[in-house]
C-alpha positions in Angstrom: -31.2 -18.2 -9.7 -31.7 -14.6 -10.5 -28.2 -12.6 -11.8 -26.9 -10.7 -9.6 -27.7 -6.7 -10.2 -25.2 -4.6 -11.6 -24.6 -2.5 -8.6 -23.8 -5.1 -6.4 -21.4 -6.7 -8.9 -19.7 -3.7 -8.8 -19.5 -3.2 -5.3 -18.0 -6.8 -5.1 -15.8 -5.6 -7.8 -14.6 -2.9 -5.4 -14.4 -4.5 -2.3 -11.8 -7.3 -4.4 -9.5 -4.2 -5.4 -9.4 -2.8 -2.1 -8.6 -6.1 -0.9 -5.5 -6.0 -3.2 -5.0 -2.4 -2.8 -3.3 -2.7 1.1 -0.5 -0.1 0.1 0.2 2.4 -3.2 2.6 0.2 -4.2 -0.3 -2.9 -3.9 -2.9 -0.4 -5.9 -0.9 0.3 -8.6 0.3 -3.7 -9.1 -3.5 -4.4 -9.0 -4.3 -1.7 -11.8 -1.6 -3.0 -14.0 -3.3 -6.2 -13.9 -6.5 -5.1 -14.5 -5.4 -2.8 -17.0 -3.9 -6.0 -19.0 -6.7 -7.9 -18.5 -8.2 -5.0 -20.9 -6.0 -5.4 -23.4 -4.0 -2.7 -22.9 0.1 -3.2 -23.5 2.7 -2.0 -20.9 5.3 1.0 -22.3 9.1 1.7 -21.4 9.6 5.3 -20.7 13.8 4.6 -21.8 12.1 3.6 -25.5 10.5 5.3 -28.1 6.5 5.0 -28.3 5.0 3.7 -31.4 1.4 4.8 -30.8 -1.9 4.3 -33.1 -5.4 5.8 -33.1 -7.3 3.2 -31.2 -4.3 2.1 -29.3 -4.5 1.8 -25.2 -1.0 2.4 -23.0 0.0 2.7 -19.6 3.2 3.0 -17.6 4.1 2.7 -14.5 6.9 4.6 -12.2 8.5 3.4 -8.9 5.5 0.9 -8.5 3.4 4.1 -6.8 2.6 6.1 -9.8 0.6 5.2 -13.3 -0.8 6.5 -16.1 -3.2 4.9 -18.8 -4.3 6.3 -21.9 -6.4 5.4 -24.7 -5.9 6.9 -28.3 -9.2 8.2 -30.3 -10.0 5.9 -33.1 -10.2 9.4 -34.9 -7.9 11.4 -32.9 -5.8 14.1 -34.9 -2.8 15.9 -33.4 -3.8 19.1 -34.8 -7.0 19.1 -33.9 -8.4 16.7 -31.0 -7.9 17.6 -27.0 -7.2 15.1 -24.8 -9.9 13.8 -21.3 -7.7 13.6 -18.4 -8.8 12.4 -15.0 -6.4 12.1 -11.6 -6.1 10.2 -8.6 -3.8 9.2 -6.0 -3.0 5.7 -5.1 -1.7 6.5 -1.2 -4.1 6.8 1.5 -3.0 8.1 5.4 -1.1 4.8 7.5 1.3 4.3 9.8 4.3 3.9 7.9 7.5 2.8 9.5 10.6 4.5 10.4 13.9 3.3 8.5 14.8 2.0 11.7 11.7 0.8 13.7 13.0 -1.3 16.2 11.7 0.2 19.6 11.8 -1.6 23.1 10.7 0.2 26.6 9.2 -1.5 29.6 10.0 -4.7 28.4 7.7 -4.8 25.1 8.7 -4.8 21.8 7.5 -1.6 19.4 7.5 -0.7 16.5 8.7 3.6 15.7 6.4 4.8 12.6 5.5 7.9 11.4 2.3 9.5 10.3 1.6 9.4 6.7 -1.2 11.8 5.7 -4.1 13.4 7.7 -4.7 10.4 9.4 -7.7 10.2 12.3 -5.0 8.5 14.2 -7.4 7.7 17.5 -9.2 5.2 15.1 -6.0 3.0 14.6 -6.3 2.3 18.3 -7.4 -1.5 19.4 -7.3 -2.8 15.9 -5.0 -5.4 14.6 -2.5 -4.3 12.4 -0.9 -6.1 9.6 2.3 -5.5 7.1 2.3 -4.1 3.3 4.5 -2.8 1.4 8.1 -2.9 -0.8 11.3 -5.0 0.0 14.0 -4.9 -1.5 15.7 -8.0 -2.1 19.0 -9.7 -3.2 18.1 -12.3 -5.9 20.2 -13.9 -9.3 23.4 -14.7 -9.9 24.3 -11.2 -10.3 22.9 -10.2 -6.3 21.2 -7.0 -7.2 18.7 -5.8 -5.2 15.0 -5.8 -6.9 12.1 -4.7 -5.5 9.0 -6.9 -4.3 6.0 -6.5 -3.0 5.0 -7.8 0.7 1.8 -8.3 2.4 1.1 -10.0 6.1 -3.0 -10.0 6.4 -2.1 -11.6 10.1 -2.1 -9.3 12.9 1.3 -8.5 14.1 0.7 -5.4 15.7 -1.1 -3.3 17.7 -1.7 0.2 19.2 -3.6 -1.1 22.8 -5.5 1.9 24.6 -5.4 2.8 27.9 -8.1 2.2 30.3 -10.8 4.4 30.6 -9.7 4.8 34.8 -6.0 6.0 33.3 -7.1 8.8 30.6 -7.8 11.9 31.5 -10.9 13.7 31.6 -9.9 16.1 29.0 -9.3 12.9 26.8 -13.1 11.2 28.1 -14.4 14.9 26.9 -13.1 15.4 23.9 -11.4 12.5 22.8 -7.7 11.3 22.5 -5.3 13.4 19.6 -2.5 10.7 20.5 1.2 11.4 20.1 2.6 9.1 17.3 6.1 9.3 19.0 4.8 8.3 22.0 1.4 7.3 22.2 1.2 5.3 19.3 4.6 2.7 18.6 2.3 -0.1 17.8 3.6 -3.5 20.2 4.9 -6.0 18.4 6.1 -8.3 21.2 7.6 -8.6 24.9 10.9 -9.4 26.0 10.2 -12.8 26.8 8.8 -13.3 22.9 12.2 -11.4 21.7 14.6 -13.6 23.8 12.8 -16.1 22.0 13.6 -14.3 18.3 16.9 -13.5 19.3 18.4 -15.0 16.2 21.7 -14.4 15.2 21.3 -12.7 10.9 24.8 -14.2 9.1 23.9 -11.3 7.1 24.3 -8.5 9.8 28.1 -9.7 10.6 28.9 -8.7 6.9 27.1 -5.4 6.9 29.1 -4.7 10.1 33.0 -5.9 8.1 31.4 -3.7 5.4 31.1 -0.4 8.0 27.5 -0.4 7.6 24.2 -0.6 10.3 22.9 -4.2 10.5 18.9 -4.7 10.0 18.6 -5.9 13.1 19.7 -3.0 14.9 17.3 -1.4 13.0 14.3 -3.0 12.6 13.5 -6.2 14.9 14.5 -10.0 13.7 11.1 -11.5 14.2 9.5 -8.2 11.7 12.4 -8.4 9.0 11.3 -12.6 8.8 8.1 -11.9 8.5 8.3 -9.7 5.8 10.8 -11.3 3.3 11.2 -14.5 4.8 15.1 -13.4 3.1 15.2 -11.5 6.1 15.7 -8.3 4.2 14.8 -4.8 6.2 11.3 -3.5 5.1 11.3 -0.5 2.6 8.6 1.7 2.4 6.1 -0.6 4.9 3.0 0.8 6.5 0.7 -1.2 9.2 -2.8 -1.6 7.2 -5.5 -2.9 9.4 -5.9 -6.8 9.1 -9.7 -6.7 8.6 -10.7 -7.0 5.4 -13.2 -4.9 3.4 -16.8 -6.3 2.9 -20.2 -5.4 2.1 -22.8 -5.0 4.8 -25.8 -2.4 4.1 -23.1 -0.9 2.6 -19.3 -1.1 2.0 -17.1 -1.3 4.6 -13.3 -0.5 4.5 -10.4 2.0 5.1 -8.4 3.2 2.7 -12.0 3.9 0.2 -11.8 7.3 0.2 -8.9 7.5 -2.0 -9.2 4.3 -3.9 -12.4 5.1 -5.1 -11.4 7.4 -7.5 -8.7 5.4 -8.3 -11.3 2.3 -8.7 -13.6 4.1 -11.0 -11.9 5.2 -14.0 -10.2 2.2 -15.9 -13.9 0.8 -17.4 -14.7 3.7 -19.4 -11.3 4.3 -19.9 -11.0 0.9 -22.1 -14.7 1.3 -23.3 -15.1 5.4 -24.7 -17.9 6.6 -25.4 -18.8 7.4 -28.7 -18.3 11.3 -28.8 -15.0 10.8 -27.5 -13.4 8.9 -30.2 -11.9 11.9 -31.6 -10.2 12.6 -28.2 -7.2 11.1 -26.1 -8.7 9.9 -22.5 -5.8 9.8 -20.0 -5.7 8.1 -16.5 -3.3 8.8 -14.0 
């Protein structure tokens, strides 16, 4: 069997980290990994750096920011610049409110908000998943730590209208939808939240505390689904369940912005030869 060509390993390459990459928070975890795999060691921002010409860094803020550097093998202080090259993690999604839980007609909703110049129409009649950060209470000492979350399952969606209920102005020109009232995604009907109607031990403390329970905030059956400790979603978003591929070509949201994000770690762990004298800098 013939080896595979080098583009197309790459684009596989790609379509595995935008696989990973669901949320920010999701690309960033995926770049620390990779970066790792490339030998290069993790720094504390509270501690003092010990760095050495040939040496390869990175560190990492709130889970949604990173930066990776390589040191020249002849780098001087004095004398050598530095290659930097930027990109951002986040990509436009529905992300949801900090308290979600919608109901009207009998259906369950979710309230979100637009994050980024989104083409919001195209989020219409697709299923939607879950990603993002919890945070949860773990140890003996019940802090709250933050961990990632991801539901590849559809539990959402934004339905259209049919085409005999849209306006012609719409049919003309196309649908700019309202994402406070045209777009809650539906998570369920009544009948399906009679059915979730579970009573949280943990909302009758938050209430002898003086604070909002989750589940007046966001809905029972979306806080299980995203912990399983039943702890209310932090900084969640609704990524489209279908994952990326390659057909003539690849196929996925969210590529835009982690392209550039993609492309820089291999020469950043493998310099080329005139830069040796020179920092290169990711972030």
């Amino acid at each position: 069997m013939a080896a595979a060509a080098p583009e197309a390993t790459a684009a596989d390459d790609f379509v595995t980290y935008l696989n990973a990459a669901a949320t920010g928070f999701h690309s960033v975890a995926e770049v620390k990994r990779r970066l790792r795999a490339a030998g290069f060691s993790e720094l504390d921002e509270r501690k003092e750096w010990i760095l050495q010409r040939g040496g390869k860094h990175f560190f990492s803020r709130n889970g949604s920011a990173l930066c990776a550097f390589t040191v020249g093998g002849k780098f001087d202080a004095a004398t050598s610049g530095a290659v930097v090259i930027g990109a951002h993690t986040d990509s436009p999604c529905l992300k949801l409110k900090p308290s979600s839980s919608l109901e009207k007609e009998g259906c369950v909703m979710l309230g979100v908000v637009g994050y980024g110049g989104g083409l919001w129409h195209t989020w219409f009649d697709r299923d939607l998943g879950l990603a993002g950060r919890v945070l949860v209470r773990e140890g003996e000492d019940g802090r709250l730590r933050p961990r990632l979350v991801r539901i590849d399952k559809p539990v959402a969606r934004i339905p259209n209208l049919s085409i005999h209920l849209s306006t012609a102005d719409e049919r003309a020109k196309g649908l700019c939808p309202n994402l406070q009232t045209q777009a809650p995604p539906l998570l369920a009907t009544a009948l399906a939240d009679a059915l979730w109607n579970e009573k949280n031990p943990a909302d009758d403390e938050a209430i002898k505390q003086g604070k909002t329970p989750s589940a007046s905030r966001h809905h029972p059956a979306l806080v299980r689904a995203s912990s399983g400790a039943r702890t209310p979603p932090q900084h969640a978003s609704l990524p489209a369940t279908p994952p990326p591929c390659i057909h003539t070509s690849t196929s996925s949201p969210r590529s835009l912005s982690l392209t550039s994000v993609f492309t820089p770690p291999p020469p950043l762990h493998r310099p080329f030869p005139s830069l040796l004298g020179a920092s290169c800098c990711y972030g």
